[in-house]
C-alpha positions as CSV (number, residue, x, y, z in Angstrom):
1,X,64.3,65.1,64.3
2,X,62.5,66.3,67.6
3,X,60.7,63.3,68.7
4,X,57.3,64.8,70.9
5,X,54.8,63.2,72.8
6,X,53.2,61.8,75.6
7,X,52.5,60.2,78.7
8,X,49.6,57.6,77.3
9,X,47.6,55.7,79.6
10,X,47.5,52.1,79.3
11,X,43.9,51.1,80.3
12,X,42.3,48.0,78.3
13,X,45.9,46.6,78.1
14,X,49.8,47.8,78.0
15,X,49.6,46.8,74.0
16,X,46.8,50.2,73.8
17,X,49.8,52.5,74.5
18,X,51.4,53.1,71.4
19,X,47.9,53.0,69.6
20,X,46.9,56.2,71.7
21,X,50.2,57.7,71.2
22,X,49.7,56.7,67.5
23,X,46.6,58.8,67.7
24,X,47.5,61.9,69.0
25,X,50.1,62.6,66.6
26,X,53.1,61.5,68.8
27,X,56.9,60.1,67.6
28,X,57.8,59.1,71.0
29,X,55.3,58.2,74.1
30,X,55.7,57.4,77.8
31,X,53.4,54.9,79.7
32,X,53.5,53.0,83.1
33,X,53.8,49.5,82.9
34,X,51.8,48.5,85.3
35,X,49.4,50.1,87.8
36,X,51.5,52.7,89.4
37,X,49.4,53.2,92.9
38,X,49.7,49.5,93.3
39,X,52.8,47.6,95.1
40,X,52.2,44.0,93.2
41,X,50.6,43.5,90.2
42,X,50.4,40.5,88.3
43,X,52.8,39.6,85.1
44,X,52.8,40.5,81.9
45,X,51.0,38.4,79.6
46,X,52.9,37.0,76.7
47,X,50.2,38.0,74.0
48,X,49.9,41.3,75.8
49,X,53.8,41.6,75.6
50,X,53.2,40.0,71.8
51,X,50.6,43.0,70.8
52,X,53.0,45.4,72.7
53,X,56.1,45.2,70.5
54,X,53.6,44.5,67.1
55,X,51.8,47.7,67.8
56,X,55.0,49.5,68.4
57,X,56.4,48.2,65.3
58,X,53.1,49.2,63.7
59,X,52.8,52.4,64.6
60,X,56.6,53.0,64.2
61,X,58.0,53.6,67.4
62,X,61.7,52.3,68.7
63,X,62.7,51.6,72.1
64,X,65.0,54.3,72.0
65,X,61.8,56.8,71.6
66,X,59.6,55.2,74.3
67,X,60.1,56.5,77.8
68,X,58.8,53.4,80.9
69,X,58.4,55.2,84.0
70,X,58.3,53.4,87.3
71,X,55.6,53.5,90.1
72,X,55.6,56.9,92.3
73,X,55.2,54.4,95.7
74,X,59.2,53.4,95.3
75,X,61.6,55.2,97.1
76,X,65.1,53.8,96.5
77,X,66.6,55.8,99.5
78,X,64.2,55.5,101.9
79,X,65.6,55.6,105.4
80,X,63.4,52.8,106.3
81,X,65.4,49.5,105.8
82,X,62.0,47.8,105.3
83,X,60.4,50.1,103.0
84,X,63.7,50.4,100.8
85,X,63.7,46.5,101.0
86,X,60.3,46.8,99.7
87,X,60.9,49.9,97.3
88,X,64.1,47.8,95.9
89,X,62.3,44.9,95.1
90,X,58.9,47.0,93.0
91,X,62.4,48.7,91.2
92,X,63.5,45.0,90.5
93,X,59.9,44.1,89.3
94,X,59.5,47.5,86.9
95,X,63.0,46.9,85.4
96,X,62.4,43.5,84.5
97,X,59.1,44.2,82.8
98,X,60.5,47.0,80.5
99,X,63.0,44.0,79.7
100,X,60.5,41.7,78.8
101,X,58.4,44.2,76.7
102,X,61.6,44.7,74.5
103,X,62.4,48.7,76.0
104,X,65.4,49.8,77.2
105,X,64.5,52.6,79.5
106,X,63.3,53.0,82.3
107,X,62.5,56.6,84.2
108,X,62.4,57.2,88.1
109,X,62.5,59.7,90.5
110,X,65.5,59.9,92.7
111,X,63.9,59.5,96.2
112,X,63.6,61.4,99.9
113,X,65.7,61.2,102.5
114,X,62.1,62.5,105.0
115,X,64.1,64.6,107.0
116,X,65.8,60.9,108.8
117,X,69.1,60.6,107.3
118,X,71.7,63.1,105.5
119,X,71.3,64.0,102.0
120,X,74.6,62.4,101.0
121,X,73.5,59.1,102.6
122,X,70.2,58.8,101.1
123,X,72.1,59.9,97.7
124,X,73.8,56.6,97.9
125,X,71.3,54.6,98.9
126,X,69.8,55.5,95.8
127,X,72.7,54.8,94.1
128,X,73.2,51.2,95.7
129,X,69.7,50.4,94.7
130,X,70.1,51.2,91.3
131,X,73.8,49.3,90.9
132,X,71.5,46.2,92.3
133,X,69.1,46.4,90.1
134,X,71.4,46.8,87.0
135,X,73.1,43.4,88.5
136,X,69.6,41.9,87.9
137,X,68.3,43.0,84.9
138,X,70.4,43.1,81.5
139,X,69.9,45.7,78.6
140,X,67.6,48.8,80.7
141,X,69.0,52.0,81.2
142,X,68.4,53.9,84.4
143,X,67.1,57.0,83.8
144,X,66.7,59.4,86.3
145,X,64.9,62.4,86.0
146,X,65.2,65.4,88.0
147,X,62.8,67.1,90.6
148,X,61.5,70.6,91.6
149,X,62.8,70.0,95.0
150,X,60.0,69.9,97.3
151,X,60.3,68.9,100.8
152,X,62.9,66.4,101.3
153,X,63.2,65.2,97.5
154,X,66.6,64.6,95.8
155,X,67.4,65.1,92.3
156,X,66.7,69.1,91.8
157,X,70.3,70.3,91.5
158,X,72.6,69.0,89.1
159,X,75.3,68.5,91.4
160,X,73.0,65.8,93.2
161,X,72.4,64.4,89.9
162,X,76.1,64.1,88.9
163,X,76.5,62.3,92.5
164,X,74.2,60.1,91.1
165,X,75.6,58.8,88.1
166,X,79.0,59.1,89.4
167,X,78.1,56.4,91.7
168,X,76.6,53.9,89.2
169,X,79.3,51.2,88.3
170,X,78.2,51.0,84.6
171,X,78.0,54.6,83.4
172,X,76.7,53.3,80.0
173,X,73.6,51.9,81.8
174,X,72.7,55.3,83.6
175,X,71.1,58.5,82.1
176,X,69.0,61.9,82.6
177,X,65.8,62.6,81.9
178,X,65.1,66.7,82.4
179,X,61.7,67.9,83.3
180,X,61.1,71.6,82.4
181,X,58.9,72.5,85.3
182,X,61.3,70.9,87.5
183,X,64.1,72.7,85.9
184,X,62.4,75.9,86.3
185,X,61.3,75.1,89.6
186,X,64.4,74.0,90.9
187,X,65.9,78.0,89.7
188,X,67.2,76.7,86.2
189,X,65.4,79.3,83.7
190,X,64.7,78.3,80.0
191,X,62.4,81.3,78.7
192,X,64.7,82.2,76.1
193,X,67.5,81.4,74.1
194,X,70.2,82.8,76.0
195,X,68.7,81.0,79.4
196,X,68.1,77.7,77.8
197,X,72.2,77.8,76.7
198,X,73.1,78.5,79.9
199,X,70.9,76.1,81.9
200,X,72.1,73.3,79.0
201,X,76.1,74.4,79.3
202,X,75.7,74.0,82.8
203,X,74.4,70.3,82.6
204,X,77.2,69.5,80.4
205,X,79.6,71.0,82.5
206,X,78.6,69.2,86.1
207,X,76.7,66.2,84.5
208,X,77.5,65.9,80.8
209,X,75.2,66.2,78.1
210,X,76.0,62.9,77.3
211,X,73.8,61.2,79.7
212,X,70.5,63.1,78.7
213,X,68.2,60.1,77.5
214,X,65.3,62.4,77.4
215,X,62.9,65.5,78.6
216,X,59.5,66.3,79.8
217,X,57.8,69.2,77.9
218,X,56.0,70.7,81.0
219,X,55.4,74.7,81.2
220,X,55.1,76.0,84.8
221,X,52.5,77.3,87.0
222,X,55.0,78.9,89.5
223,X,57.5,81.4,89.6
224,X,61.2,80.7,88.3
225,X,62.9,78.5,91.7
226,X,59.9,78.3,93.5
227,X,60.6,74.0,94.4
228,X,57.2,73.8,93.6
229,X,55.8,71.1,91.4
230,X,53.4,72.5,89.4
231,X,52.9,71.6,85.8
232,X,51.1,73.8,83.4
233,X,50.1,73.5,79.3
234,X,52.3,74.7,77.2
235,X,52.2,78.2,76.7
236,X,50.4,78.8,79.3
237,X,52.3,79.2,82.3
238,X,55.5,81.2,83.5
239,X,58.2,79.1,80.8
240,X,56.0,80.5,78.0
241,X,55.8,79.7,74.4
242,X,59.1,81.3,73.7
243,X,61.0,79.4,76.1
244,X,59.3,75.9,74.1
245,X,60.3,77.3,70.5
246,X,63.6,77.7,71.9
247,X,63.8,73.7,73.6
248,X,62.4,72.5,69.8
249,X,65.2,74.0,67.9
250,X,68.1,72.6,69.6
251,X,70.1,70.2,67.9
252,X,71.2,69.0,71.5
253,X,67.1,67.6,71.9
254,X,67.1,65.8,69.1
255,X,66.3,62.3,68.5
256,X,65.5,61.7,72.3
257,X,61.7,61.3,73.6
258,X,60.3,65.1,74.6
259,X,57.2,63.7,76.8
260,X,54.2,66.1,77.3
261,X,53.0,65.5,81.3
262,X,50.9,68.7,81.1
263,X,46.9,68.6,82.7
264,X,43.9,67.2,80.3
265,X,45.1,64.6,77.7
266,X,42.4,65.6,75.6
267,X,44.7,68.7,74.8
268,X,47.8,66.6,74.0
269,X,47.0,66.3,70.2
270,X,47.0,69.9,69.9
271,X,49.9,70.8,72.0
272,X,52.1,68.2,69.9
273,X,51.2,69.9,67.1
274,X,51.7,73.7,68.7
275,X,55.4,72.6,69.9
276,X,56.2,71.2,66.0
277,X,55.0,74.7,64.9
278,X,57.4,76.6,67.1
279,X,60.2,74.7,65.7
280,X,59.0,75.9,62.4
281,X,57.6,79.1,63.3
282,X,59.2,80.7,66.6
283,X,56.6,81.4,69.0
């Protein structure tokens, strides 16, 4: 089963989240879990934690369909020993609340190396950061999602992400989550069938298609390796509709969360019910 939905906010209380997803027609959601412009927030609340897992439970959701992701302020391989001290320790903080709310995900971007340091180093920086926090925290996955490549942002090739996960001492703790604008950005094309095979056989071949947790649905305001991050609504951008029909009706995608991060969340609803129709349908 292809399990869609979406980033929901969690304003009025993390335990909202899988209500809203609930209400949009979703089977899988993604949420922050705290604040994410802010370095400290305070601690989960125990009844907050309480609704959190009820509502899940509710509203049928498993951990293995709901998608954490951490705070866009941490950079794990920051070349600034005081700022990855500082990035380290938020990374610490996010893992240990997807703990506590009963998850066992939890989704990040890779980080920058800012022009300061070599690619390679900041690559295991990254790595070192997340090893430490895996120390910490028992039972959350690592799951680290690719970029488009802008400026001096890891993560876009899948040779950097293999380096990645290569360097994590518990491979069972570690996985991949694949954004499509990213993908498309970063020169990997999806618009039909054909594409889509070879972008996937490549993955498995450098990475392993073992280690992809999950996806975000995003079409693509840019043109096919343009490194720009761009997201656009489904169908409406340079992926198009075809390129989606082909992502919903492969049996490699299923049973993972498929997490819509495209503009206006007032159009969510019906693009979780367009993608279910090109699974049926074809675009």
């Amino acid at each position: 089963m292809k399990r869609v939905g979406a980033h929901v906010s969690i304003a009025g209380g993390i335990e909202n989240a899988p209500l809203r997803a609930a209400g949009i027609g979703a089977k899988a959601f993604a949420l922050f879990t705290k604040n994410q412009r802010q370095w400290k927030v305070p601690e989960l609340a125990g009844q907050s934690i309480e609704a959190f897992r009820r509502n899940c439970s509710d509203c049928g959701f498993e951990p293995l369909h709901i998608l954490p992701h951490d705070s866009y302020l941490i950079n794990l391989g920051s070349p600034d020993p005081d700022k990855r001290e500082r990035s380290r320790t938020a990374f610490f903080d996010e893992m240990r609340r997807v703990e506590r709310l009963g998850l066992g995900m939890l989704n990040f971007h890779p980080g920058s190396h800012l022009n300061l340091i070599e690619p390679e180093t900041c690559l295991r920086l990254i790595a070192e950061s997340v090893n430490m926090a895996l120390d910490r925290i028992s039972g959350v996955t690592a799951v680290i999602e690719n970029t488009a490549g802008q400026g001096s942002n890891l993560g876009r090739s899948f040779e950097e992400l293999a380096m990645l996960v290569g360097l994590v001492e518990d491979e069972s703790r570690v996985g991949v989550c694949l954004d499509t604008c990213h993908l498309f950005a970063g020169g990997y094309d999806l618009r039909t069938e054909e594409a889509l095979g070879r972008t996937l056989a490549e993955f498995d071949r450098v990475v392993g298609l073992r280690f992809l947790r999950a996806m975000h649905l995003n079409d693509a305001i840019q043109p096919l390796g343009s490194r720009l991050d761009r997201h656009a609504s489904i169908g409406s951008g340079m992926i198009g509709l075809d390129g989606f029909a082909h992502i919903m009706r492969h049996p490699a995608l299923d049973e993972m969360p498929l997490i819509l991060e495209t503009p206006g969340a007032d159009n969510w609803k019906a693009e979780i019910r367009l993608l279910y129709s090109l699974q049926e349908n074809g675009a």
